[in-house]
C-alpha positions as CSV (number, residue, x, y, z in Angstrom):
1,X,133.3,102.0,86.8
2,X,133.8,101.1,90.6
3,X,134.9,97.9,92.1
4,X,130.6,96.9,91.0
5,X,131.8,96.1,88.1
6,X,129.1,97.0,85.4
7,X,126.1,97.1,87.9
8,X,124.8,100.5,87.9
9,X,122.8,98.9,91.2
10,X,123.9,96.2,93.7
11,X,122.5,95.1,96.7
12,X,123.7,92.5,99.5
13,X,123.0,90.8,102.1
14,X,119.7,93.7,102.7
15,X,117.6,92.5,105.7
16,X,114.5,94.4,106.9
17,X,112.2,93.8,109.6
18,X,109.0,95.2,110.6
19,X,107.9,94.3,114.2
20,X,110.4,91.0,114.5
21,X,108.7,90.0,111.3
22,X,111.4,89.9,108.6
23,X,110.5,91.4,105.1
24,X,113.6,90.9,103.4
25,X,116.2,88.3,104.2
26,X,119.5,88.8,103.4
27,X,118.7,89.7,100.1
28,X,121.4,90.3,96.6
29,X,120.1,91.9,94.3
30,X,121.8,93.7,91.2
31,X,121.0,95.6,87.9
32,X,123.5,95.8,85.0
33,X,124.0,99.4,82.5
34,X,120.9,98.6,79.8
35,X,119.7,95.9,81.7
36,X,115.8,94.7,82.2
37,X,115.2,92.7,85.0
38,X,112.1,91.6,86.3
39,X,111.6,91.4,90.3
40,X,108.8,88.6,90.3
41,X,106.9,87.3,93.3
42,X,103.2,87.4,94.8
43,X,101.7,89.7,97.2
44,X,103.6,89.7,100.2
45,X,107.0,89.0,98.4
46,X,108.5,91.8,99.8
47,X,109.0,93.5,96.4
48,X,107.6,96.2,97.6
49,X,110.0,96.8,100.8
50,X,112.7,96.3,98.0
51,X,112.1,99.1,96.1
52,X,111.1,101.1,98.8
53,X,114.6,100.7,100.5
54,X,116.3,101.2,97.4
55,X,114.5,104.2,97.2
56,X,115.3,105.6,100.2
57,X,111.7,105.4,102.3
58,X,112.6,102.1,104.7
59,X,116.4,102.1,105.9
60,X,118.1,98.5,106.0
61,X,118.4,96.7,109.0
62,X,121.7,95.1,107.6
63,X,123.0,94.4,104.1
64,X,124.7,97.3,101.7
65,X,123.8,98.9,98.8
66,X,125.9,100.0,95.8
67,X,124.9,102.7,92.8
68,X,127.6,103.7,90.2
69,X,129.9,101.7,91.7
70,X,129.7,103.8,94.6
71,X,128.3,102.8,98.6
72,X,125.2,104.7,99.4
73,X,122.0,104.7,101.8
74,X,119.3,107.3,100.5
75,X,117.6,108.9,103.5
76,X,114.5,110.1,101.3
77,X,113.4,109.4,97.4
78,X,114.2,112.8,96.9
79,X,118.4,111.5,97.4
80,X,117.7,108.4,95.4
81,X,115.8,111.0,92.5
82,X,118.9,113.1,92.7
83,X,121.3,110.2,92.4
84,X,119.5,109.4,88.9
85,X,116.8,106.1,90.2
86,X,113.2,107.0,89.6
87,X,109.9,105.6,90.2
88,X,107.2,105.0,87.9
89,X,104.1,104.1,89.8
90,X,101.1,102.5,88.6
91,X,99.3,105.6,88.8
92,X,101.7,107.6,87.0
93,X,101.8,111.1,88.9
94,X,99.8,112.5,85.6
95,X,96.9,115.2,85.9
96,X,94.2,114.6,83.7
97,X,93.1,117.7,82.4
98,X,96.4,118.9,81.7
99,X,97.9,119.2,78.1
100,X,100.8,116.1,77.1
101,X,103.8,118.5,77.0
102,X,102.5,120.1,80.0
103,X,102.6,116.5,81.9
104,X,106.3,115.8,80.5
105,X,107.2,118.5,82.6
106,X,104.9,119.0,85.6
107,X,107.4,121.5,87.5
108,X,110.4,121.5,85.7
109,X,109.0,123.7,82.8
110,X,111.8,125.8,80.8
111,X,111.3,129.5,80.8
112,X,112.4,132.7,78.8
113,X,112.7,136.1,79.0
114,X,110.2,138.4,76.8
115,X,111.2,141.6,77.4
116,X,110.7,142.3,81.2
117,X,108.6,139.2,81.7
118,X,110.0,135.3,82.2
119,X,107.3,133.2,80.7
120,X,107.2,129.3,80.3
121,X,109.0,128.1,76.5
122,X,106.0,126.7,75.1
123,X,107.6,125.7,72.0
124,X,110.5,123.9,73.5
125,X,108.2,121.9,75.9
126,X,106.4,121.0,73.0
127,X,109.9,119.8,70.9
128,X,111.5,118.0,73.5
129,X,108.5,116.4,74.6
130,X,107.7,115.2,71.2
131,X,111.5,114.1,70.6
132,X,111.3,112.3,73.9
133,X,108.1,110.2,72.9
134,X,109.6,109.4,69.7
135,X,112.7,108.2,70.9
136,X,110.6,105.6,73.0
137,X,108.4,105.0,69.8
138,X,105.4,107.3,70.8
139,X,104.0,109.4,68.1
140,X,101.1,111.7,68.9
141,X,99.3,113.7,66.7
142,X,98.2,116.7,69.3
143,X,100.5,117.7,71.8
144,X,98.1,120.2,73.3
145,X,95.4,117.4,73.9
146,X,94.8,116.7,77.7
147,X,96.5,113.5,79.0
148,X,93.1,111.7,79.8
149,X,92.5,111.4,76.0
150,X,95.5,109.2,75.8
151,X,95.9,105.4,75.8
152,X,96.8,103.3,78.6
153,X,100.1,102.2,76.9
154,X,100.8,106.0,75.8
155,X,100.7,107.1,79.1
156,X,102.8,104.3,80.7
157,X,105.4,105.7,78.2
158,X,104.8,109.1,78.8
159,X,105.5,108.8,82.2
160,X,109.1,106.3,81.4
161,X,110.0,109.2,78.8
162,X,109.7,111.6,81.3
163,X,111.8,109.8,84.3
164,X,114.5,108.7,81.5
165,X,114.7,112.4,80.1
166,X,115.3,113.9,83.3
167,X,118.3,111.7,84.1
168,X,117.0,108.7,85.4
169,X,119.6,106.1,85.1
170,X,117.6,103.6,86.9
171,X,113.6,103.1,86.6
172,X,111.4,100.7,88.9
173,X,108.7,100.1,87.3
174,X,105.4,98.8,89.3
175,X,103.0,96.6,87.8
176,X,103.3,98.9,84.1
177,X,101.2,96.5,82.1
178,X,99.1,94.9,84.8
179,X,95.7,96.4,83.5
180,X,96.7,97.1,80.2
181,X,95.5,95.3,76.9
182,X,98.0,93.3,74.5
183,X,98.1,96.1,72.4
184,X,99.0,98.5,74.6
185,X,101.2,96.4,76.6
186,X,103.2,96.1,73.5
187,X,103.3,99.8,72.9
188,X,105.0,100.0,76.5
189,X,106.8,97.4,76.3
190,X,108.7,98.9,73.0
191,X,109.1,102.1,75.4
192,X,111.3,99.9,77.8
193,X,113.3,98.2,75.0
194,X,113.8,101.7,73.7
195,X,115.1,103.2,76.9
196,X,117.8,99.7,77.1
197,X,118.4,100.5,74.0
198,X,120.4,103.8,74.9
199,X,121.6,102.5,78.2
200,X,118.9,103.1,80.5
201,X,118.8,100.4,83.1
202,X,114.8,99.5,84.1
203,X,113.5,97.2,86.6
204,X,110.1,95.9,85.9
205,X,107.8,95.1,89.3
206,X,105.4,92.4,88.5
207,X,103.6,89.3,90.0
208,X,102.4,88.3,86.7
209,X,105.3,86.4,84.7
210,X,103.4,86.0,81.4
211,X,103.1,89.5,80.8
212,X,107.0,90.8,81.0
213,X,108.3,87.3,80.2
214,X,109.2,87.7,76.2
215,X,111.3,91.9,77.5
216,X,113.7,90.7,80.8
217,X,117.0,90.1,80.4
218,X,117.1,88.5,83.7
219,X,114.2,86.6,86.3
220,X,114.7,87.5,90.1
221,X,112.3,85.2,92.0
222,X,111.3,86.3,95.2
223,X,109.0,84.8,98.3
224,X,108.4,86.1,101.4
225,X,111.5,88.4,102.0
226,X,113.9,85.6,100.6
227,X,114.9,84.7,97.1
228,X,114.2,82.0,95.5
229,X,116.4,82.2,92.2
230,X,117.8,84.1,89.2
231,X,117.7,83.5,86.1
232,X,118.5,84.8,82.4
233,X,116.3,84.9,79.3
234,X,115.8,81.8,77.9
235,X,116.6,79.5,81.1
236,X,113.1,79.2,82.3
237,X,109.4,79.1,81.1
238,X,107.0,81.3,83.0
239,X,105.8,77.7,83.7
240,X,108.7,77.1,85.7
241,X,108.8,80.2,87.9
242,X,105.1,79.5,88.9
243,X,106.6,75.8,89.4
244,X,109.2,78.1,91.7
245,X,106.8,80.2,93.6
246,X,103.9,77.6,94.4
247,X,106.2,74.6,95.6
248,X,108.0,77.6,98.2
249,X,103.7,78.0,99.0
250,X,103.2,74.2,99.5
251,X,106.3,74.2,101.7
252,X,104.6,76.7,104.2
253,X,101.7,75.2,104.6
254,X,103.5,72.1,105.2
């Protein structure tokens, strides 16, 4: 481990502005090996610029940022996907009419040689993709079905399976309960305990605090590019973060 510490990411002092408007404002910002946090603020929080420079897609107008212990600035998502941080967006990157193991993969699929020929290995596809839902507490009865048929919840986890399985140390998640019901949020939210569990790190994008309040580890509050506090389990109500976010609203308008 570096001079980090045990933060698999840090960020400091990140600024970004678009057009003389600032987005982010010298902003610290760091996730811990295992850790959940949640990045909480409403629309227009600059949560999305965050991850989006973290990712590589905007470039920092000041500030540093620190993965493994080790300085780095991602020029695309496709250095931050090689450095082990992955995306899960809300919609999921999963094509409908294609079969569960098939989606696990979607690119990456392992092949072998019969005879003269190198054909996809169906049956491991099929294994590891079924090992890899079970370790997140997924159990499906048809592998071969086509993604549509699955639940809301099982495809949220799908989708975390597959970013943790192909060495995703780091996972933003954006909004991965928002239209989800109870049940199923609970299905996913055992997915992201899961991945914790064996020392995935995940940071969960949301604006609403009720949903992801009983998995974080940790609260990160943020309001128009600045941050307005952090704060571990069991600190703060959801109450109090609302408290949080409208009195930084009332102090605008005033």
């Amino acid at each position: 481990m570096g001079a980090e510490g045990t933060a698999v990411l840090r960020l400091r002092g990140v600024t970004k502005y678009f057009g003389g408007i600032s987005a982010l404002d010298g902003i610290d910002f760091a996730v811990k090996r295992g850790e959940i946090v949640g990045l909480i603020g409403d629309n227009g929080a600059g949560k999305s610029t965050l991850v989006k420079i973290i990712m590589g897609v905007h470039k920092p107008d000041a500030g540093e940022m620190y993965f493994n212990g080790e300085k780095v600035l991602f020029h695309s998502p496709i250095d931050a996907r090689k450095a082990g941080i992955e995306v899960v967006y809300q919609d999921l990157a999963l094509i409908d009419l294609m079969s569960t193991y098939r989606n696990f993969y979607l690119g990456r699929e392992p092949k072998r040689w019969r005879g003269p020929l190198r054909l996809l290995d169906f049956p491991k596809m099929k294994e590891v993709t079924e090992r890899s839902l079970a370790a997140v507490g997924i159990r499906l009865r048809d592998l071969d079905q086509p993604v549509s048929v699955l639940s809301g919840g099982e495809r949220q986890s799908l989708a975390i399976s597959r970013a943790f399985f192909f060495g995703a140390h780091l996972m933003l998640l954006d909004e991965p309960v928002a239209a989800l019901s109870v049940k199923e949020t609970n299905k996913v939210m055992g997915s992201i305990r899961a991945i914790a569990s064996q020392g995935g790190s995940v940071v969960i994008v949301a604006h609403n605090i009720y949903q992801i309040h009983p998995i974080v580890d940790r609260f990160y509050v943020l309001s128009r590019g600045r941050e307005l506090g952090q704060f571990k389990q069991g600190e703060v109500t959801p109450e109090e973060i609302i408290e949080i976010l409208v009195g930084d609203h009332n102090c605008e308008e005033t």
